[in-house]
N, C-alpha and C positions, 0 to 999 in steps of 0.2 A: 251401787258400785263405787262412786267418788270416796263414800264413807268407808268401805273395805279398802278403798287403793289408798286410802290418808292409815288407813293402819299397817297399812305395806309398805308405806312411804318413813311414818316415822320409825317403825322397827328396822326399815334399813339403816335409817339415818342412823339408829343405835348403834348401828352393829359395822358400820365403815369405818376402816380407814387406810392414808394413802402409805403405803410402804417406802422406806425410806429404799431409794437406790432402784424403785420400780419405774418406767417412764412407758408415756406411751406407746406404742405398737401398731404396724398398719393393721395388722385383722382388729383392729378393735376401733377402726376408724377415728383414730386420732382421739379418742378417749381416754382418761388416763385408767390404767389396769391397778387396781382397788385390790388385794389379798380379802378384803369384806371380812375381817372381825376387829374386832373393837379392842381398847391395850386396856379391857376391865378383862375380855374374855383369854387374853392374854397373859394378864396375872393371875387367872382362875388356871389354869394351862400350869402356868409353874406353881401353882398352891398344890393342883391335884399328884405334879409332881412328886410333894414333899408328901403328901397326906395320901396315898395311895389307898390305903387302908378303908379310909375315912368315908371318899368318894364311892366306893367300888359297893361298899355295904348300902350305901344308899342308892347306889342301883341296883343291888341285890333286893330292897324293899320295892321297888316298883316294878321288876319285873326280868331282870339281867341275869350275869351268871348268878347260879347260888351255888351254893357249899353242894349240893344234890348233885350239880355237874361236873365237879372236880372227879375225874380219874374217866370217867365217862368218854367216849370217841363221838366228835356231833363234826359238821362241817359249820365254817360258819363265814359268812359271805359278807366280806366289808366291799362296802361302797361310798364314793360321794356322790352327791347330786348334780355336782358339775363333770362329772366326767363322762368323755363321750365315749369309750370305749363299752363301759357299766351298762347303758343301753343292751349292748348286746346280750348279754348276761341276764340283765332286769327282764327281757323280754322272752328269753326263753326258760328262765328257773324252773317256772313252774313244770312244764314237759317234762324237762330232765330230772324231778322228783317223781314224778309221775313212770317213770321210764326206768329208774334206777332204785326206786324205794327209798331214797335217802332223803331225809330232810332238811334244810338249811335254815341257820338261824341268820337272818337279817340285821347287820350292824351297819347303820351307818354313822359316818366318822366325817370330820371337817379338814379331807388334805391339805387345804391351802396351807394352812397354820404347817405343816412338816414341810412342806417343799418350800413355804419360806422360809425355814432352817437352812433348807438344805441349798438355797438360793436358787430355784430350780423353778422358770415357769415354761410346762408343756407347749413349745409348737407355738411361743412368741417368737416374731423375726427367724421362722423357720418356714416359708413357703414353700419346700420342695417337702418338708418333711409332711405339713399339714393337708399339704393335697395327698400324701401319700395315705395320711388318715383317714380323710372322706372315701378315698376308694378303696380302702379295705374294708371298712366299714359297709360300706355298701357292699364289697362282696360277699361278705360272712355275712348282712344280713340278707340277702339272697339268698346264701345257701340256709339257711337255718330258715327260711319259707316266711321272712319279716319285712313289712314295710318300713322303708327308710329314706326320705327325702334329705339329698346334702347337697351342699354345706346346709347345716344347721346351724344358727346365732350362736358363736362362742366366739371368745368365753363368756360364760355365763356369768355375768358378774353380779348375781345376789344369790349364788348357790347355797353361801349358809341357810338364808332363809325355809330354802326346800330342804339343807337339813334339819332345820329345827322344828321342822313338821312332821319330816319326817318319824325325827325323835319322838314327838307327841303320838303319831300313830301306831310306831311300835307296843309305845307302852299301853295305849286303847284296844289294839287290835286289827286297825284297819290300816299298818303303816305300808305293806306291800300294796295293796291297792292302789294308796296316793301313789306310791313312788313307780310303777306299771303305768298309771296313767298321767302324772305330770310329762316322764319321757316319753310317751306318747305324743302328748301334745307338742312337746317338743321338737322329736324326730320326725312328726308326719303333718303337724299344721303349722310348724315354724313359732312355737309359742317358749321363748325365752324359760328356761327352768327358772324358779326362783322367783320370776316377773311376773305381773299379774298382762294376761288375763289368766297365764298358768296355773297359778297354783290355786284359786278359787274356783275355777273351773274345775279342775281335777279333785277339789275336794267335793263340789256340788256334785261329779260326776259321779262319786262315791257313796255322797249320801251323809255329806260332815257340813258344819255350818261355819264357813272360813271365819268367818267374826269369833268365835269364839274359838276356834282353832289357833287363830293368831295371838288371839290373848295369851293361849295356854303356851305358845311358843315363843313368845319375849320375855316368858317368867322367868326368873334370875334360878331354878329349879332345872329349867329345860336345859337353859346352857349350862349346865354343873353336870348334866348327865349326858349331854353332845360331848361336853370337854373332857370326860372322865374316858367317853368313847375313845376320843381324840389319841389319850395318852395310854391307852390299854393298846392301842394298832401300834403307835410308836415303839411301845416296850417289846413289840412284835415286831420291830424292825419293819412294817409295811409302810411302802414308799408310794404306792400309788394304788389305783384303782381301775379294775374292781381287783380285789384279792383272795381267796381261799384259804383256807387256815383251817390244819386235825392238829389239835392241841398245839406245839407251838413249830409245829411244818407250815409255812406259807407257799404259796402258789400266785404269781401275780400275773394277774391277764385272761383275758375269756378264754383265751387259746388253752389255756393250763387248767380248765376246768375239768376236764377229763383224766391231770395226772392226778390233781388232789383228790378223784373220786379213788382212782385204783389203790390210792394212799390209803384212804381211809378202809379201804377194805379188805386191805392187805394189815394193816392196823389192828379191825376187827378180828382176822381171822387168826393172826399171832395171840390175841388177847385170850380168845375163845378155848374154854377149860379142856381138857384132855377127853376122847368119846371111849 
């Protein structure tokens, strides 16, 4: 375990830094609040800018949109790893596929990087707002029949990390799995997204081997396809998490899950050839 948290340790270290004009925050108990990417991941951010083209094909090779899905109606479901609304969402997906027929494609993206555009940090130095969080959250997750212990540690301050696993797992196959159960651990045994014992745990729980998991998520590869994510949700004007999106309709917030459904199938049904 020391040898997995020295790998967890130096991929943070890659990947922090402190934001200019950021200070500390009482919920974060007098820690200073990190945005957590790095200004290499930063200049990759405004390269994929410029090279749009470039990046997108190279996630088209491993497994992203392809040319096959253009014109096509799919939903598709961005998330960050640090946001605690996303829980609600990540925890029922699956039902509401199961329920509705529909399938969602799993994108996760690295918000921080756009809210710190937009100079924008969720529910710092807002204590009437952030309690208003925890119990809503708790109610919707009662209603939706989910366990939910809060407050839970936020913010999450190595959320990329859990995205860049994330990342890894999309493209493997098992990235819903981690990402169900890191907020798991998160929302019901108080286990830091991002932090270890999180995210080896939740890879163990899955049946991935974190050692090698982390390797594959500090490759200069992993972040070129989080960051390509990153600037595909931007170009979609999506401001936060979780989001919805039929072709380039957004929907932001678990609450709005239900319009992007009727969207889409009101979408389909205009699309659908003459009987």
């Amino acid at each position: 375990m020391n040898g997995r948290r020295g790998v967890v340790g130096r991929l943070a270290a890659a990947l922090r830094w402190s934001a200019p004009g950021i200070r500390s925050h009482p919920s974060d108990t007098g820690r200073s609040l990190s945005l957590l990417v790095t200004r290499k991941f930063e200049m990759v951010c405004s390269l994929a800018e410029k090279s749009k083209v470039n990046i997108t094909l190279e996630w088209n090779d491993i497994g992203g949109t392809s040319k096959h899905h253009m014109g096509t109606f799919q939903i598709d479901f961005w998330f960050t790893m640090g946001s605690t609304y996303s829980f609600l969402s990540v925890m029922r997906l699956a039902d509401v596929e199961r329920s509705s027929g529909i399938s969602f494609r799993w994108r996760p993206f690295h918000l921080l990087v756009i809210l710190e555009e937009m100079k924008h940090i969720p529910f710092a130095d807002k204590p009437a707002k952030a309690a208003y969080m925890w119990r809503d959250i708790e109610r919707r997750a009662a209603m939706y029949g989910l366990e939910a212990i809060v407050p839970a540690p936020y913010p999450a301050k190595l959320s990329i990390i859990a995205n860049l696993v994330a990342t890894v797992g999309m493209q493997e196959g098992w990235g819903i799995d981690f990402v169900r159960a890191a907020y798991r651990r998160w929302f019901v045994h108080g286990q830091e997204t991002g932090s270890e014992p999180n995210v080896s745990e939740s890879l163990h729980e899955i049946g991935q081997d974190p050692d090698r998991v982390l390797k594959l998520a500090a490759d200069d590869k992993t972040k070129a396809t989080l960051t390509a994510e990153t600037v595909a949700a931007r170009s979609l004007g999506i401001f936060g998490s979780p989001t919805f999106s039929v072709e380039r309709e957004i929907f932001w917030g678990d609450d709005r899950l239900d319009d992007a459904i009727n969207w889409y199938k009101s979408r389909r049904l205009a699309a659908a050839p003459p009987m």
